[in-house]
C-alpha positions as CSV (number, residue, x, y, z in Angstrom):
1,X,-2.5,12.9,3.7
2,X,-2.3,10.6,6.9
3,X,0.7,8.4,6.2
4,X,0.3,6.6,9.5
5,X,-2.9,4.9,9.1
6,X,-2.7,4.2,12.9
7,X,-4.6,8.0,13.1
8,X,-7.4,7.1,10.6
9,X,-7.7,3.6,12.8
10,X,-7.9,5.1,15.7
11,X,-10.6,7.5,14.3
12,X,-12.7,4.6,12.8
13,X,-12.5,3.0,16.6
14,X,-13.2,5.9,18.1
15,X,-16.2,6.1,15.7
16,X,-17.0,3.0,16.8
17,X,-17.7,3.3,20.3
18,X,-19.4,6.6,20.1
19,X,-22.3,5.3,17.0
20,X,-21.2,1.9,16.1
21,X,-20.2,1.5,12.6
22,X,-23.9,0.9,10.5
23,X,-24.5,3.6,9.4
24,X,-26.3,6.2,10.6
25,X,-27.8,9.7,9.5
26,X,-26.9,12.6,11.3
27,X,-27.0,16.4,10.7
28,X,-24.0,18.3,11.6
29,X,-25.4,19.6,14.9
30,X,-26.6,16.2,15.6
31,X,-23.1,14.3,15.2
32,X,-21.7,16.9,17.0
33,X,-23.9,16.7,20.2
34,X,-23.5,13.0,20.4
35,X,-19.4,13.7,19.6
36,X,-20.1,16.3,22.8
37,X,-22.2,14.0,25.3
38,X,-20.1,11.0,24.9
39,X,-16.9,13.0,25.0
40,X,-17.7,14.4,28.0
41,X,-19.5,11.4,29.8
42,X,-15.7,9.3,29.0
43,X,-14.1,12.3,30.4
44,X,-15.8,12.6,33.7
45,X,-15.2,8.6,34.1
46,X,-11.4,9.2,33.0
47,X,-11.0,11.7,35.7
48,X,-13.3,10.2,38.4
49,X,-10.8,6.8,37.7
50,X,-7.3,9.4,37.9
51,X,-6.7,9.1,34.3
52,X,-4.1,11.9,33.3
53,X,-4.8,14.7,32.0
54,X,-2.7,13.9,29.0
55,X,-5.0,10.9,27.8
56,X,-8.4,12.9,28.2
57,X,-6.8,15.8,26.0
58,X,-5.7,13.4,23.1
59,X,-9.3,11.8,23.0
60,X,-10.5,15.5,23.8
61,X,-7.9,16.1,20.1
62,X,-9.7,12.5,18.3
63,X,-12.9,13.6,19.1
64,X,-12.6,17.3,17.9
65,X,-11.0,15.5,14.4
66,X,-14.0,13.3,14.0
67,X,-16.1,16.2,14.3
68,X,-13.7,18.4,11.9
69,X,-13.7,15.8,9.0
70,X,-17.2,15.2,9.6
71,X,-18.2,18.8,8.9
72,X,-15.4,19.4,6.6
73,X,-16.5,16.6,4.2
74,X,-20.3,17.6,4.5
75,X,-20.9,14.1,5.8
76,X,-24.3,13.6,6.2
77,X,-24.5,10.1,7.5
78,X,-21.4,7.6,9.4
79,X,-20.9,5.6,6.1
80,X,-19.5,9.4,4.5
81,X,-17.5,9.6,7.4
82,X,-15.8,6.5,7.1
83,X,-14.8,6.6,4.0
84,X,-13.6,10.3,4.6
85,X,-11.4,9.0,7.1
86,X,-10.2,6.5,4.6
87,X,-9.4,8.5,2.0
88,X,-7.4,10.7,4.2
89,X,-4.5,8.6,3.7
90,X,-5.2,8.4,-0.2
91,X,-4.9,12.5,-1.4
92,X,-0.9,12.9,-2.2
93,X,-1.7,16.4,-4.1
94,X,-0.9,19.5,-1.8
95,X,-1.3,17.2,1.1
96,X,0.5,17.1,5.1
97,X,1.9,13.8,6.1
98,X,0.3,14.1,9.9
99,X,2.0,11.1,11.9
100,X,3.5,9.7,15.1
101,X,7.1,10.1,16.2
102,X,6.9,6.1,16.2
103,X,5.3,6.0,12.3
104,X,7.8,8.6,11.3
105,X,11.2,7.1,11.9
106,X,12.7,6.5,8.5
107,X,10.7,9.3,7.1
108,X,11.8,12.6,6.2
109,X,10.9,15.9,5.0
110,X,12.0,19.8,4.4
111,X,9.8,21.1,6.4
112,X,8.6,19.2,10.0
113,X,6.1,20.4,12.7
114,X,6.8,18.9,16.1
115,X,3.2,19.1,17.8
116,X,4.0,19.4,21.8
117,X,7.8,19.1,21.7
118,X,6.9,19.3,26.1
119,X,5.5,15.9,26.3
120,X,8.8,14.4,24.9
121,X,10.2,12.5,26.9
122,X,7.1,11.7,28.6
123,X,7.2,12.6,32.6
124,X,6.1,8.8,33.7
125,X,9.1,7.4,32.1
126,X,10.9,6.7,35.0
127,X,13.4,3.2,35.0
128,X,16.6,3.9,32.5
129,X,15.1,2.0,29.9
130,X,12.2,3.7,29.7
131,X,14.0,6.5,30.1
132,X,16.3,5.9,27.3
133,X,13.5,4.8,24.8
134,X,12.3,8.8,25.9
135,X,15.7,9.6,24.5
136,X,15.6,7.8,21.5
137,X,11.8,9.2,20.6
138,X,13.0,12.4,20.9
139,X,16.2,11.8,18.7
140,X,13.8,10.9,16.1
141,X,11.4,13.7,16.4
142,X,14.4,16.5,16.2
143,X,16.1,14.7,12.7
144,X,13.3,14.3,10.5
145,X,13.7,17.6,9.2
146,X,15.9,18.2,5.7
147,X,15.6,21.8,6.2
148,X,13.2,23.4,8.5
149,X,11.8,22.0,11.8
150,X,9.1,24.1,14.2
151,X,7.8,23.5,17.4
152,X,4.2,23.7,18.3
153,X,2.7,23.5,21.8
């Protein structure tokens, strides 16, 4: 389960400017080698613009989910996909709640995963405001947990 939908959003828009959103047949080697092409023509723009390394690796993470539900759902076409996507945020029976340290403040749970505890707070926060915002994320990240909380890098 995605309880942020801002992650199955953000998968529909990526979606979008890879195929557009008619739908479209595609075998499984096929989606992936358009995922692949365009994936790597955006990163070679990122990085010939300076983009950070940070922002190619989580589109490098969105695309490599696209192409995980995609295969996992035995999509055959980007209609199947979206509505995989959708109904991420729909299972509630043995399910992870997968979500942002933003769309998880007020949540909580026994057990928490903090995905890349390193990029908290974030290196280009710089002025004490930013800063303390950094501060604040962080705060939220580390008290979510009822019982158990693990780091992942």
């Amino acid at each position: 389960m995605i309880r942020n939908r801002d992650i199955s959003g953000q998968l529909v828009n990526l979606l979008e400017q890879v195929v557009g959103l008619e739908e479209k047949p595609y075998s499984t080697d096929e989606f992936t080698s358009v995922l692949t092409a365009w994936y790597e023509s955006q990163k070679a723009a990122m990085m010939a613009d300076g983009v950070e390394v940070m922002v190619i690796v989580g589109l490098h993470d969105r695309v490599q989910t696209l192409n995980a539900i995609y295969k996992g759902s035995n999509c055959t076409n980007t209609a199947e996909l979206q509505d995989a996507i959708a109904n991420l945020s729909k299972q509630t029976k043995n399910a992870v709640n997968l979500t942002t340290i933003h769309g998880s403040k007020g949540l909580e749970a026994s057990r928490v995963f903090h995905v890349r505890p390193n990029l908290v707070p974030h290196s280009r926060a710089e002025k004490d405001w930013e800063k303390e915002q950094e501060r604040n994320l962080e705060f939220v990240a580390l008290t979510r947990a009822k019982q158990d909380l693990f780091f992942a890098r």
